[in-house]
MDTraj code that builds the backbone (N, CA, C; nanometers):
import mdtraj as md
import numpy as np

residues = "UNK UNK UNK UNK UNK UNK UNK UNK UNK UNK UNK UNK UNK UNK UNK UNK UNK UNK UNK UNK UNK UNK UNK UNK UNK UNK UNK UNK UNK UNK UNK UNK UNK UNK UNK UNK UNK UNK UNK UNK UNK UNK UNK UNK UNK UNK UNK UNK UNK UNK UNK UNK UNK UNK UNK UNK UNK UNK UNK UNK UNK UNK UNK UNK UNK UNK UNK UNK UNK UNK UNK UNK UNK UNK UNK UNK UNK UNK UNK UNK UNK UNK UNK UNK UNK UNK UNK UNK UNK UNK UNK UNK UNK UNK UNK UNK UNK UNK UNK UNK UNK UNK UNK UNK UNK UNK UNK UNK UNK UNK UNK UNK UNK UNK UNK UNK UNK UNK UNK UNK UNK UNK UNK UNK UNK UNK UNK UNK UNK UNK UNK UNK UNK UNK UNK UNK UNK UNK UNK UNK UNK UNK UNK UNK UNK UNK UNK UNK UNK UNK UNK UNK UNK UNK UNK UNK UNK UNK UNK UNK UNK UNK UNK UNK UNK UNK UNK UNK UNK UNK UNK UNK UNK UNK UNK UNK UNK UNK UNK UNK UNK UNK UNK UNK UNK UNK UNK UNK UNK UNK UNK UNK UNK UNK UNK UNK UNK UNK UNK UNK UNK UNK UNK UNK UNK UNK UNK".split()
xyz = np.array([
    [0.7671, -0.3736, -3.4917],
    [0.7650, -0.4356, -3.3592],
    [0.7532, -0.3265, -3.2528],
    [0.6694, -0.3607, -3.1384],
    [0.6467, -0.2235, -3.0514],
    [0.7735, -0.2201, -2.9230],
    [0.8295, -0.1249, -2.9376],
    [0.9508, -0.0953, -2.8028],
    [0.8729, -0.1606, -2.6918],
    [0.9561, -0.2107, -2.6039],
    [0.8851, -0.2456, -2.4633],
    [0.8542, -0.1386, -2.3941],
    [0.7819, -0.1496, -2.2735],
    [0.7624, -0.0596, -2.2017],
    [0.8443, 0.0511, -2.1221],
    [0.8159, 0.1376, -2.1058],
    [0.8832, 0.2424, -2.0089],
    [1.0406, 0.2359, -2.0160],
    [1.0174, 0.2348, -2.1952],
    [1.1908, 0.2691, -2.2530],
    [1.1637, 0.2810, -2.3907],
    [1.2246, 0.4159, -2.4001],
    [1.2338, 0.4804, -2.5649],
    [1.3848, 0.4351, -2.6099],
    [1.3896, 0.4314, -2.7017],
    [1.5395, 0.3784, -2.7637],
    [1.6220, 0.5388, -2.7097],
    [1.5867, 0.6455, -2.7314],
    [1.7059, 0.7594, -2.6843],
    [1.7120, 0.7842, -2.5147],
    [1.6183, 0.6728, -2.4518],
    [1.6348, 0.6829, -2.2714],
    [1.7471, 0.5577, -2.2996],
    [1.8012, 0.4618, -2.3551],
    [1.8545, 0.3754, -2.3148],
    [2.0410, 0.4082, -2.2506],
    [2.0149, 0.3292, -2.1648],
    [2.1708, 0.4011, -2.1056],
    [2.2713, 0.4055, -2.2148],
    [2.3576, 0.5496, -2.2361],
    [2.4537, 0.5797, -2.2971],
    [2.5550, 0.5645, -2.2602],
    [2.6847, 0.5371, -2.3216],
    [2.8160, 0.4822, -2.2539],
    [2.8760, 0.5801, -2.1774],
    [2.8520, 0.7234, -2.1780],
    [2.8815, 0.7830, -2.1147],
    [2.8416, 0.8010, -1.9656],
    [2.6630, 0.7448, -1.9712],
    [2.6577, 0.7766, -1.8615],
    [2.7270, 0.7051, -1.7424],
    [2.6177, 0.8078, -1.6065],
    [2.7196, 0.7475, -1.4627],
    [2.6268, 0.6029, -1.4783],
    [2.7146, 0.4827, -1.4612],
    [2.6259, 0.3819, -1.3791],
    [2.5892, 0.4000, -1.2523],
    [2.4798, 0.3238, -1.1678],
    [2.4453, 0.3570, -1.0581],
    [2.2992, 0.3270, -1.0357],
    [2.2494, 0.3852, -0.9352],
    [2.0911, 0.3857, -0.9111],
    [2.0214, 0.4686, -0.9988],
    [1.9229, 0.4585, -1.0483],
    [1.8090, 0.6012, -1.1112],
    [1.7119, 0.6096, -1.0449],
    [1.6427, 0.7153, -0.9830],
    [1.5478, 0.7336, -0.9229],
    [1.4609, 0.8146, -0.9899],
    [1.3369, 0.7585, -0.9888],
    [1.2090, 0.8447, -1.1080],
    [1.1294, 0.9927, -0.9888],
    [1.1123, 1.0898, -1.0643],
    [1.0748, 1.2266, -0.9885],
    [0.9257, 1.2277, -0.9903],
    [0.8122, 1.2807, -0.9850],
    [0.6505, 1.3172, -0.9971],
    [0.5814, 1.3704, -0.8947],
    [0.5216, 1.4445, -0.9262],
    [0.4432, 1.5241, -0.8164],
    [0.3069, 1.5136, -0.8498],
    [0.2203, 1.5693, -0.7670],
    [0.1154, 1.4982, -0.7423],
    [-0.0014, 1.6994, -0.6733],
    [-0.1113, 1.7241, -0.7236],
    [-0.0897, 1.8763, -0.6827],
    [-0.0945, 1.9915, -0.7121],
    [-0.0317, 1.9875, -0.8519],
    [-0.0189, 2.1993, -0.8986],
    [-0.1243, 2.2275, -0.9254],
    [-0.2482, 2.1879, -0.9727],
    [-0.4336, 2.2341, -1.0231],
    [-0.4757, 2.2694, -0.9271],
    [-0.4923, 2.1819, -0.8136],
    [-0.5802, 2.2179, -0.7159],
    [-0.6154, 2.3707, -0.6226],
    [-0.6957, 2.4005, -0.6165],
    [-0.7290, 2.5041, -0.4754],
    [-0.6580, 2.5388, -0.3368],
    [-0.6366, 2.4347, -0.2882],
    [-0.6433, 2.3936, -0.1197],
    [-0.5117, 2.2923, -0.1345],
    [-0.4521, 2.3059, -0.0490],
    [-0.3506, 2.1830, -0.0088],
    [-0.1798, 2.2019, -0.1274],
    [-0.0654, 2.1571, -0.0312],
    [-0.0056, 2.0883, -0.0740],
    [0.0689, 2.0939, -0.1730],
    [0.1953, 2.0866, -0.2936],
    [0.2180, 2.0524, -0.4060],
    [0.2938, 1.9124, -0.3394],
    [0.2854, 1.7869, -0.3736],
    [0.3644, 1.6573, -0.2925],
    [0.4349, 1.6054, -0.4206],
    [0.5556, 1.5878, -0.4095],
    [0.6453, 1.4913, -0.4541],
    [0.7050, 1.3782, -0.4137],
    [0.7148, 1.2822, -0.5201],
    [0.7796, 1.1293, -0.4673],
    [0.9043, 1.1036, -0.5156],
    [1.0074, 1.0550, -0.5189],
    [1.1032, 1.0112, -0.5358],
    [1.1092, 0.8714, -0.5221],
    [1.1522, 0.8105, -0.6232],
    [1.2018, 0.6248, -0.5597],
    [1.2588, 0.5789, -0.6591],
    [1.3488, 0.4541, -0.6128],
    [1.4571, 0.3871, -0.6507],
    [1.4030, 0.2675, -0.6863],
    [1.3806, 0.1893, -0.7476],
    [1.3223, 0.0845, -0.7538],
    [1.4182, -0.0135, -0.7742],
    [1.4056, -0.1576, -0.7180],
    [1.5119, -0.2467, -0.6785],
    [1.4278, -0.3530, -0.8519],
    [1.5800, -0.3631, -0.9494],
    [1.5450, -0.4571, -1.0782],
    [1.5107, -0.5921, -1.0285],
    [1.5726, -0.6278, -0.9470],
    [1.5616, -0.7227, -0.8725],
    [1.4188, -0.7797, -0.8545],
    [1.3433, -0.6797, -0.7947],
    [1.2340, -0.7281, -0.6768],
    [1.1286, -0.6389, -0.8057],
    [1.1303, -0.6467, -0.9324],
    [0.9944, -0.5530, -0.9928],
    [0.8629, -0.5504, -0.9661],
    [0.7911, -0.4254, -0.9772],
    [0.6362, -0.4401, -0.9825],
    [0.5876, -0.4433, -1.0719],
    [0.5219, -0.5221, -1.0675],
    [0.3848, -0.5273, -1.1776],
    [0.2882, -0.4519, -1.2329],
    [0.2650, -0.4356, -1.3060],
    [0.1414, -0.3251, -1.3581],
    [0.1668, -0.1825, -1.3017],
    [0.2843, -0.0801, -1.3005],
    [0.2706, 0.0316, -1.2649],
    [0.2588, 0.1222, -1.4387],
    [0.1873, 0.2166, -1.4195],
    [0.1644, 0.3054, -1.5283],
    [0.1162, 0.4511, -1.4390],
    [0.1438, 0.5652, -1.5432],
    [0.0751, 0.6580, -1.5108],
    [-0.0209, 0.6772, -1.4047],
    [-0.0231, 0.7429, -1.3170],
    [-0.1430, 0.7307, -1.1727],
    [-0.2724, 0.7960, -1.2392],
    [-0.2531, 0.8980, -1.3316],
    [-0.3845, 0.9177, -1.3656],
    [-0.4586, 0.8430, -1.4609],
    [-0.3834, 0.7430, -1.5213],
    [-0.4273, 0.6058, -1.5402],
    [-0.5055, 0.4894, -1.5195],
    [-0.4527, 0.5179, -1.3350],
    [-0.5092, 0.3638, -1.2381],
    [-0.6408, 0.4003, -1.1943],
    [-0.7158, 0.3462, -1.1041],
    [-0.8109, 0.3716, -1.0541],
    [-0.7711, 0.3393, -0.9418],
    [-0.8321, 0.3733, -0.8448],
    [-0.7901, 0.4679, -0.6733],
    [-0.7427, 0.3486, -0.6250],
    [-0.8563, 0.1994, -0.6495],
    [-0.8115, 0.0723, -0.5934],
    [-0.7082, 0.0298, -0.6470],
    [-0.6508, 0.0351, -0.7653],
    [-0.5273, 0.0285, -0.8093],
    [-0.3803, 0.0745, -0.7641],
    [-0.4027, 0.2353, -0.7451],
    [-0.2952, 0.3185, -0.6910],
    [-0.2679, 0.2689, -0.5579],
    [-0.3217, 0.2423, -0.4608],
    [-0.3455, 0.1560, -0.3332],
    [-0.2656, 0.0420, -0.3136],
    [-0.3224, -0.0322, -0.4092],
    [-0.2592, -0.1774, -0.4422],
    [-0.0803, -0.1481, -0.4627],
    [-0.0670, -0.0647, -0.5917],
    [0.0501, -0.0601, -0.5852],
    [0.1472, -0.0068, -0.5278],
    [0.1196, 0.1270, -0.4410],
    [0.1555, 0.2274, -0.3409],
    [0.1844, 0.1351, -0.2109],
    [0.1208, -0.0134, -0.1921],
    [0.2050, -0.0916, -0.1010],
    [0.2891, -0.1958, -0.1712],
    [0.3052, -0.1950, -0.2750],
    [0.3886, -0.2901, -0.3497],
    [0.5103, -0.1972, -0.3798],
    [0.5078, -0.0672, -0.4341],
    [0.5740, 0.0167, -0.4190],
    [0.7273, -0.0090, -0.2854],
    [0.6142, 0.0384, -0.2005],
    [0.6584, 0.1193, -0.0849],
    [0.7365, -0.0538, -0.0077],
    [0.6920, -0.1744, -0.0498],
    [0.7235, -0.2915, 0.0119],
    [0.8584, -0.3456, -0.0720],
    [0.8878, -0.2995, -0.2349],
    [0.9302, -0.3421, -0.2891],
    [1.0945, -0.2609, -0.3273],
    [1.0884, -0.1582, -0.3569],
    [1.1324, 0.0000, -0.3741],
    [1.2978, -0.0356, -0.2902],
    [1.4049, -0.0052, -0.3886],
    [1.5038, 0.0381, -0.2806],
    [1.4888, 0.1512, -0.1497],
    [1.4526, 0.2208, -0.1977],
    [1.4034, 0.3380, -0.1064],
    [1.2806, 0.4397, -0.1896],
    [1.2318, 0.5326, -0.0936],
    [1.1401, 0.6237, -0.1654],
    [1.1183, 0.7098, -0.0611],
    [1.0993, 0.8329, -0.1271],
    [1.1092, 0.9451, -0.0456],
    [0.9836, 1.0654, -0.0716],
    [0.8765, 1.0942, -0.0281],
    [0.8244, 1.2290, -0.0241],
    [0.8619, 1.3679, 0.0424],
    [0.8336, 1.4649, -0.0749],
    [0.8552, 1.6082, -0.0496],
    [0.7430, 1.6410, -0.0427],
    [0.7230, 1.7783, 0.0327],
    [0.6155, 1.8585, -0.0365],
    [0.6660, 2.0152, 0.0002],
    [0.5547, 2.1145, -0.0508],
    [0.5585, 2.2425, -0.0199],
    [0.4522, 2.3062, 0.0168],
    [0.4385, 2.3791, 0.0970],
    [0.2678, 2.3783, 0.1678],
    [0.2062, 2.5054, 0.1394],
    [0.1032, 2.5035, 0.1643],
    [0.0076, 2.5990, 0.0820],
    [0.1114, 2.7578, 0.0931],
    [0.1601, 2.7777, 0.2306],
    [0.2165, 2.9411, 0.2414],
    [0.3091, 2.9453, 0.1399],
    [0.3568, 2.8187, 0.1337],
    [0.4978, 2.8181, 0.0358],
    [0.4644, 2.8444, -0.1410],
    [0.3704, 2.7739, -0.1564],
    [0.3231, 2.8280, -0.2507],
    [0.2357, 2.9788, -0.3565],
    [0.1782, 3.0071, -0.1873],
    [0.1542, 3.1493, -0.1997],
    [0.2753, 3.2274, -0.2384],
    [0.3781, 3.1860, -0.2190],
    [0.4684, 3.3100, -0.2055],
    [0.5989, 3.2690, -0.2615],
    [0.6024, 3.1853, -0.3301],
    [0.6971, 3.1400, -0.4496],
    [0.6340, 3.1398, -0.5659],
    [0.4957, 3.0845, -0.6369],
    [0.4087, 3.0254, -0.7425],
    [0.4225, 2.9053, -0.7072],
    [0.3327, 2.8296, -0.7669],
    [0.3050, 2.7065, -0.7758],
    [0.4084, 2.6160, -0.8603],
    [0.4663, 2.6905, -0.9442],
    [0.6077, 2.6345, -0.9902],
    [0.6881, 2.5865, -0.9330],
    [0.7566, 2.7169, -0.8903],
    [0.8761, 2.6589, -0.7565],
    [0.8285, 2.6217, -0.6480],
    [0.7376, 2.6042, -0.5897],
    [0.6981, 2.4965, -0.5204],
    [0.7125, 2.4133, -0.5721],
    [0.6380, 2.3610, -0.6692],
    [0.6882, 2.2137, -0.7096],
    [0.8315, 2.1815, -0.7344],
    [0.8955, 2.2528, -0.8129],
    [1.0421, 2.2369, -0.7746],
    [1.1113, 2.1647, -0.6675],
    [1.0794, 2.2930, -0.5326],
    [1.0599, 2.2784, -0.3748],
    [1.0378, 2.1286, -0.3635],
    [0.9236, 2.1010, -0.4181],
    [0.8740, 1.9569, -0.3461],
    [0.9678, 1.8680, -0.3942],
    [1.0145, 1.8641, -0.5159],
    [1.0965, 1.7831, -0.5992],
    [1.2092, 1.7639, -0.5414],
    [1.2686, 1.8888, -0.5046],
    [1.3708, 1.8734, -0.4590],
    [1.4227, 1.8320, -0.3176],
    [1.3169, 1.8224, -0.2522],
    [1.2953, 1.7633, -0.0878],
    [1.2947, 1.6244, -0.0891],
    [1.2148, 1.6002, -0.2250],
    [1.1893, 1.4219, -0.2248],
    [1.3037, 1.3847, -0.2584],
    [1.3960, 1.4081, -0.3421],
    [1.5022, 1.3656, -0.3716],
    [1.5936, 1.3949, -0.2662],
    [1.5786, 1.4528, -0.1861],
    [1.7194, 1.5238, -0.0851],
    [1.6794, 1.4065, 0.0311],
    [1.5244, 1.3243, 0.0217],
    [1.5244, 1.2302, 0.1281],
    [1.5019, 1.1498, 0.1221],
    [1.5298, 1.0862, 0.0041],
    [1.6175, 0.9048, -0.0730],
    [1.7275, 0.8989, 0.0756],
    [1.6962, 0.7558, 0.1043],
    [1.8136, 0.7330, 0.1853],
    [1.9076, 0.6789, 0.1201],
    [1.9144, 0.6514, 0.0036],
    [2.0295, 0.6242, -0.1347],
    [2.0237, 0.7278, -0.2355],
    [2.1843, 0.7481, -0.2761],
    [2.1972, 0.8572, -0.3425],
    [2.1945, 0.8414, -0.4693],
    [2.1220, 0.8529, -0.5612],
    [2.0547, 0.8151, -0.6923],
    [2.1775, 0.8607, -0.7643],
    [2.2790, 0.7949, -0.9071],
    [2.3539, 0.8503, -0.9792],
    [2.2895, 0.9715, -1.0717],
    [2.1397, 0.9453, -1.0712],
    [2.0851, 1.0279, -1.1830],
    [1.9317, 0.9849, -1.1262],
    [1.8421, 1.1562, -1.1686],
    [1.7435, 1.1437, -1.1527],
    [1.6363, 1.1791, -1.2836],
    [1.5372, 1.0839, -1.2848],
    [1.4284, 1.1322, -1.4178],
    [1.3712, 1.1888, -1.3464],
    [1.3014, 1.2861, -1.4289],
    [1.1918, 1.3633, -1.3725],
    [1.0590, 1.3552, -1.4386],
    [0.9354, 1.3674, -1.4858],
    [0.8598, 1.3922, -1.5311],
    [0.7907, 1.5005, -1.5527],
    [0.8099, 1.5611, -1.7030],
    [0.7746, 1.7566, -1.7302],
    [0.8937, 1.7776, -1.8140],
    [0.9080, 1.8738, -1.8310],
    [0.9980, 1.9549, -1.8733],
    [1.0701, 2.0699, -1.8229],
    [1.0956, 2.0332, -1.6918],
    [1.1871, 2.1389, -1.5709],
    [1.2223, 2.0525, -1.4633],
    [1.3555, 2.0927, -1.4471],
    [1.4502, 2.0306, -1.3766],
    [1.4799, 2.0839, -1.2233],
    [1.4494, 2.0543, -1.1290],
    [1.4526, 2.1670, -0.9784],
    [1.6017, 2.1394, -0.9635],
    [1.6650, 2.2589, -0.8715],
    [1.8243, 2.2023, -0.8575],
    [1.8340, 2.1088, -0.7817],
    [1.9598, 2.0186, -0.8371],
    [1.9936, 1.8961, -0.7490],
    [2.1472, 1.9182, -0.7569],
    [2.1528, 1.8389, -0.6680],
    [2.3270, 1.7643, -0.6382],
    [2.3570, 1.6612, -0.7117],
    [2.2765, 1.6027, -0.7865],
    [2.3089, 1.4974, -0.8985],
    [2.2708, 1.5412, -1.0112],
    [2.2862, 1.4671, -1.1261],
    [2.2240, 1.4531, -1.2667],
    [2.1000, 1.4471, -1.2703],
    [2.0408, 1.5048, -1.3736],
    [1.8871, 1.4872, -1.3613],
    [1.8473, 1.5295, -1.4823],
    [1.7320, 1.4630, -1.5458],
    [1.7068, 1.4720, -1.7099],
    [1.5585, 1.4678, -1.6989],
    [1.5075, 1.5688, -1.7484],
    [1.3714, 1.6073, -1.7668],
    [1.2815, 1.5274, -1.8890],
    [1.2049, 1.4455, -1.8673],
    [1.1129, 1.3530, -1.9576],
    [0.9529, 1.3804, -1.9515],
    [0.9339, 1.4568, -2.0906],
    [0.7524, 1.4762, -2.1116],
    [0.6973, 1.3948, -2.1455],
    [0.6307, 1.3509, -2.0040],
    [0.5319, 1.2249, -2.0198],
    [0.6111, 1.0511, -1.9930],
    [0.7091, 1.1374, -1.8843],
    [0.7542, 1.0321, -1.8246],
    [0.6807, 0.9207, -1.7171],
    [0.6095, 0.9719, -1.6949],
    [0.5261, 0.9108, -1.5736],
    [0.4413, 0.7754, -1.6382],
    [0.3867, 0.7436, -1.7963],
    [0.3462, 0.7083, -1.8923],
    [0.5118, 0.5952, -1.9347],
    [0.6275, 0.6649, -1.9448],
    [0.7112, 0.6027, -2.0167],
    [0.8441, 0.5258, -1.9341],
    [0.8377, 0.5455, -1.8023],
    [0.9746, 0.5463, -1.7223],
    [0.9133, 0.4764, -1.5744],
    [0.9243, 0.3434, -1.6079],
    [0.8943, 0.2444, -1.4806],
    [0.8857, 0.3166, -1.2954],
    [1.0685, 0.4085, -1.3208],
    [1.0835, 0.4907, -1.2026],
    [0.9854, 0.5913, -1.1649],
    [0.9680, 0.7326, -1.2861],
    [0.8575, 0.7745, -1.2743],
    [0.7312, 0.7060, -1.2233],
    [0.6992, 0.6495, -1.3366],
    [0.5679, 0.5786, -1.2817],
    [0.5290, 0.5484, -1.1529],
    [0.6256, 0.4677, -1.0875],
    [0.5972, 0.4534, -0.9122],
    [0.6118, 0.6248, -0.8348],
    [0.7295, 0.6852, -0.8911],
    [0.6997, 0.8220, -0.7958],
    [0.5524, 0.8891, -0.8066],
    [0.4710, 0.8929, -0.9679],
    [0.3767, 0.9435, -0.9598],
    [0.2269, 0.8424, -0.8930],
    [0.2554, 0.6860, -0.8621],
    [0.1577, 0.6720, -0.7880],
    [0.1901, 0.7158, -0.6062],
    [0.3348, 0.7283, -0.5576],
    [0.3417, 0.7729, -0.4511],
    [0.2957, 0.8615, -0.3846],
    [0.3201, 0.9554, -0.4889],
    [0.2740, 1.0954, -0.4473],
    [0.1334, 1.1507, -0.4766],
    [0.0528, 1.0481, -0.5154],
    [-0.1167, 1.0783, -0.5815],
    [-0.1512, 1.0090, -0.4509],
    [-0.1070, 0.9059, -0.3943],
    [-0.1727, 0.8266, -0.2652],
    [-0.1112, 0.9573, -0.1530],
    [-0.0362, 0.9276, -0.1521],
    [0.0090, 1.0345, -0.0599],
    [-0.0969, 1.1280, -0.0424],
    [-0.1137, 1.2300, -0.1099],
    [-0.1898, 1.3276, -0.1169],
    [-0.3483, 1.3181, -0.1003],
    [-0.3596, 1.1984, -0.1843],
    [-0.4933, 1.1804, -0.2057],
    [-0.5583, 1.1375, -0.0286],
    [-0.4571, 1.1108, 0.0395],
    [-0.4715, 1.0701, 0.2036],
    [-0.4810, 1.1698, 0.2621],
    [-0.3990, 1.2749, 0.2692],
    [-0.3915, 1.3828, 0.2787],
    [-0.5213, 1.4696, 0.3016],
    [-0.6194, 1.4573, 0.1548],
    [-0.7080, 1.5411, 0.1768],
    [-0.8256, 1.4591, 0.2269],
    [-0.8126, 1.3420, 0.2479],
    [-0.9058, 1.2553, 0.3339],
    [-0.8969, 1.3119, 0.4389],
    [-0.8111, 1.3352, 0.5064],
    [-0.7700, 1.4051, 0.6745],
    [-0.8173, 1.5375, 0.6653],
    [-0.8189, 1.6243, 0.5754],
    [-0.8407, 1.7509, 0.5604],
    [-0.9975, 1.7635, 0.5519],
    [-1.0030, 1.6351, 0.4450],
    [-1.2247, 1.6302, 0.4649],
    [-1.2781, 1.5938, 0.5949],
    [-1.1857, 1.5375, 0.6836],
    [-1.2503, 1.5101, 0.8477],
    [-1.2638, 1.6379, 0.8976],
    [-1.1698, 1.7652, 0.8845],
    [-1.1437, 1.8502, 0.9542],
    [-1.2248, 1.9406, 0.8836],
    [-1.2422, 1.9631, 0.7826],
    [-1.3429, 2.0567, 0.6806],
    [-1.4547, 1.9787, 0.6119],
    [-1.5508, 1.9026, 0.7062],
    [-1.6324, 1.7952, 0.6124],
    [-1.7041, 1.8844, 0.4875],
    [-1.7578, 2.0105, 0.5090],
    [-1.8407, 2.0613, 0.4416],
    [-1.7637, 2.0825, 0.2960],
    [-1.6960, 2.1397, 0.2548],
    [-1.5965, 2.1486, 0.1530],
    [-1.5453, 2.0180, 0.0157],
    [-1.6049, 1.8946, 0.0897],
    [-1.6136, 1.7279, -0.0208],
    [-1.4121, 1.7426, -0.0414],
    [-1.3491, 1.7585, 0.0598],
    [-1.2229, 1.7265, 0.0153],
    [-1.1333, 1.6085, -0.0337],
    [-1.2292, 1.5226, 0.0443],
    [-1.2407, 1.3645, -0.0026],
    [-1.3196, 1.3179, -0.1326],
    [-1.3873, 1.3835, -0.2008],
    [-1.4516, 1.3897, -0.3184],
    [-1.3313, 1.4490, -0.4547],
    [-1.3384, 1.5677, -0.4035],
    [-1.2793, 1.6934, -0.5515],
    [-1.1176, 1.6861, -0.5233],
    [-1.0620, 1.6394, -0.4163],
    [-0.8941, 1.6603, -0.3688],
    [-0.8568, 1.7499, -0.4084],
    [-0.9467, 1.8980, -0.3756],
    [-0.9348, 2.0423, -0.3823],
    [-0.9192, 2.0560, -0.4878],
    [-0.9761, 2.0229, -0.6002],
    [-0.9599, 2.0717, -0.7585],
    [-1.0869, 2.1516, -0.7719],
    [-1.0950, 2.2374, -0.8552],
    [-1.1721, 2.3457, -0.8906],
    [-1.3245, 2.2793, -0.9632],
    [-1.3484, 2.1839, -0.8607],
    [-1.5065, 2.1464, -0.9466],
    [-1.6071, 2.2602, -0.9316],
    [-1.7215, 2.2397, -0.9631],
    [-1.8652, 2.2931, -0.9485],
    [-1.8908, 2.3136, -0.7669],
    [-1.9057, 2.1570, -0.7409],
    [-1.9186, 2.1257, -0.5984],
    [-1.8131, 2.2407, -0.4722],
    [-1.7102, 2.1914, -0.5738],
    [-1.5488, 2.2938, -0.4932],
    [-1.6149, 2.4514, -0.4696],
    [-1.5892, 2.4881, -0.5699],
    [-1.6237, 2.6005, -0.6094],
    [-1.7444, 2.6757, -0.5139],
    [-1.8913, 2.5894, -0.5435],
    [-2.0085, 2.6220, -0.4720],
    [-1.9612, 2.6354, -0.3038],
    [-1.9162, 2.5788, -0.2442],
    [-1.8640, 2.5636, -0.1202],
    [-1.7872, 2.6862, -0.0811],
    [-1.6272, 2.7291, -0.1251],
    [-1.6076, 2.8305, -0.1506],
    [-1.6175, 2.9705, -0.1098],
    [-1.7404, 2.9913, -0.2204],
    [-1.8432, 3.0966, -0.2350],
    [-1.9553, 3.1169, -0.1000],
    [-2.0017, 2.9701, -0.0321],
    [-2.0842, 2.9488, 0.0253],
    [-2.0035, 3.0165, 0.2013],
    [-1.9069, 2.9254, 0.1748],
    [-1.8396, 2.9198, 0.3095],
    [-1.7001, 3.0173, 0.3136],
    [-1.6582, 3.0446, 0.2094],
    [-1.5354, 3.1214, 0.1904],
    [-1.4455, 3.0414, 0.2153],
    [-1.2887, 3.0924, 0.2256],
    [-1.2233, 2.9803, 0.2324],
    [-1.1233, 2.9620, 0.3440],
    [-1.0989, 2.8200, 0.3695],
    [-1.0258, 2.7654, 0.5093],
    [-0.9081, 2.7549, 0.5035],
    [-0.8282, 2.7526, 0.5868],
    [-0.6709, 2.7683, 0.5737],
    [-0.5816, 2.7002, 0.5184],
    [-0.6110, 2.5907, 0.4467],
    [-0.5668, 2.5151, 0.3668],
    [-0.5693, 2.5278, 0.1956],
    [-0.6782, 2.6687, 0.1968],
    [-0.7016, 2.7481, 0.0521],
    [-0.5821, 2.8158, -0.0090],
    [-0.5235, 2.8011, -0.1156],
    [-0.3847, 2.8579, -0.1701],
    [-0.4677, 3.0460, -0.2203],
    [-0.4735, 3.1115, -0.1333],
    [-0.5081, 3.2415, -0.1296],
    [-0.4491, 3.2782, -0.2964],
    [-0.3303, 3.2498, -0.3803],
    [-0.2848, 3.3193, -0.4957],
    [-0.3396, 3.2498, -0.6223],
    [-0.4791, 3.1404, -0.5691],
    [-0.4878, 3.0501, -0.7353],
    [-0.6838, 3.1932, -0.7355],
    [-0.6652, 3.2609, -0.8397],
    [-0.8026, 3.3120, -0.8946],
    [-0.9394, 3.3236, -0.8053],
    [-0.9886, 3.1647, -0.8318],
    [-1.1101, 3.1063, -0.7949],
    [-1.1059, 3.1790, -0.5997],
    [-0.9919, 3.1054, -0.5725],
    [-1.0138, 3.1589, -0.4291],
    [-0.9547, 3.3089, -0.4004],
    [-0.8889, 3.3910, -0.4319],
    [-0.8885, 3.5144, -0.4509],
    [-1.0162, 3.5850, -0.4359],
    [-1.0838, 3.5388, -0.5473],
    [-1.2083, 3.6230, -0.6076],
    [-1.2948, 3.5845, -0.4907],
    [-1.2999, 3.4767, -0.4491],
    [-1.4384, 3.4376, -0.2887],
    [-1.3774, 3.5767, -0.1852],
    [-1.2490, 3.5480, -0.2014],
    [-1.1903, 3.6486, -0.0320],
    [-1.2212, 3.8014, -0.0515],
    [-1.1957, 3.8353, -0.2348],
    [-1.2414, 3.9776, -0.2564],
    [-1.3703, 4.0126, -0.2432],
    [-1.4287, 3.9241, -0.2687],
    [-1.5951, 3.9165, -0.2737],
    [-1.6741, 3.9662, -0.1339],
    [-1.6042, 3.8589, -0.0391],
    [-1.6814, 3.8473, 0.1358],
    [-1.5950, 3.9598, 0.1427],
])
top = md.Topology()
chain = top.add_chain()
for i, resn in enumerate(residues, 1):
    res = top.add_residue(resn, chain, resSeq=i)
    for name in ("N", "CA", "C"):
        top.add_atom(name, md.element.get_by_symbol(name[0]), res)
traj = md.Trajectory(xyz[None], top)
């Protein structure tokens, strides 16, 4: 018989644990070039469930949309972090994400007894928090943080393609395509370029 969804028999609450709220962790971000690492946080009310959430790299854009206001309409609370390109220059792209993780959670306007995360690293918190690979796939909570923070972002570089049309930021959402790349090289790079990822290094050593 197949387990239900977005629960493994060793996630099921243990008698030990705290009862309380759980809030699912995901970020949205560490590949890219240009922009951002964004994290979501949210609480989701059992009460009021959504429908069809899975993995964001899953959905398709009209999907993430759909549910990112069902989310955001439905949700005890939910909270985005992020860490911005300087921050990332000068921590890694790791602890930035951390950073972001830990912002989203610090701005839940409810204080979660325990937080999932999705990965296998835990940023510091003031609560409990349990690291799940391939949570975003398995953990209802996850799941909504990682479509939060993919809309989020993915808006993000819509605003950034108004301001840099030439660059397709609204196309590649600063990931290292062909197109990305060619641009780049062509134009060098704009202030929203994470100066410490390779690809853009090598344009700035170059010009």
């Amino acid at each position: 018989m197949r387990s239900k969804p977005f629960l493994k028999p060793e996630q099921a609450q243990l008698p030990w644990d705290a009862p309380g709220l759980i809030a699912g962790v995901d970020e949205a971000g560490r590949g890219p070039l240009a922009g951002p690492v964004v994290a979501a946080a949210v609480i989701l009310d059992p009460r009021n469930p959504v429908e069809g959430l899975a993995d964001s790299k899953k959905l398709s854009a009209n999907q993430r949309e759909r549910l990112f206001d069902l989310i955001c309409a439905r949700a005890l609370c939910c909270a985005v972090g992020s860490a911005s390109v300087e921050e990332i220059d000068a921590i890694n792209i790791l602890q930035a994400t951390m950073l972001a993780m830990r912002r989203a959670v610090e701005g839940l306007r409810l204080t979660p007894a325990k937080v999932l995360i999705d990965g296998n690293r835990i940023p510091v918190l003031n609560v409990r928090a349990e690291a799940i690979v391939g949570g975003d796939a398995l953990v209802a909570e996850i799941s909504a943080a990682s479509i939060i923070a993919k809309v989020h972002r993915d808006r993000w570089c819509a605003q950034l393609d108004a301001q840099y049309p030439d660059y397709g930021f609204a196309r590649h959402k600063g990931y290292g395509t062909a197109q990305h790349l060619a641009a780049l090289r062509r134009l060098g790079a704009c202030p929203e370029h994470r100066r410490s990822f390779a690809p853009v290094t090598e344009v700035l050593h170059v010009r």
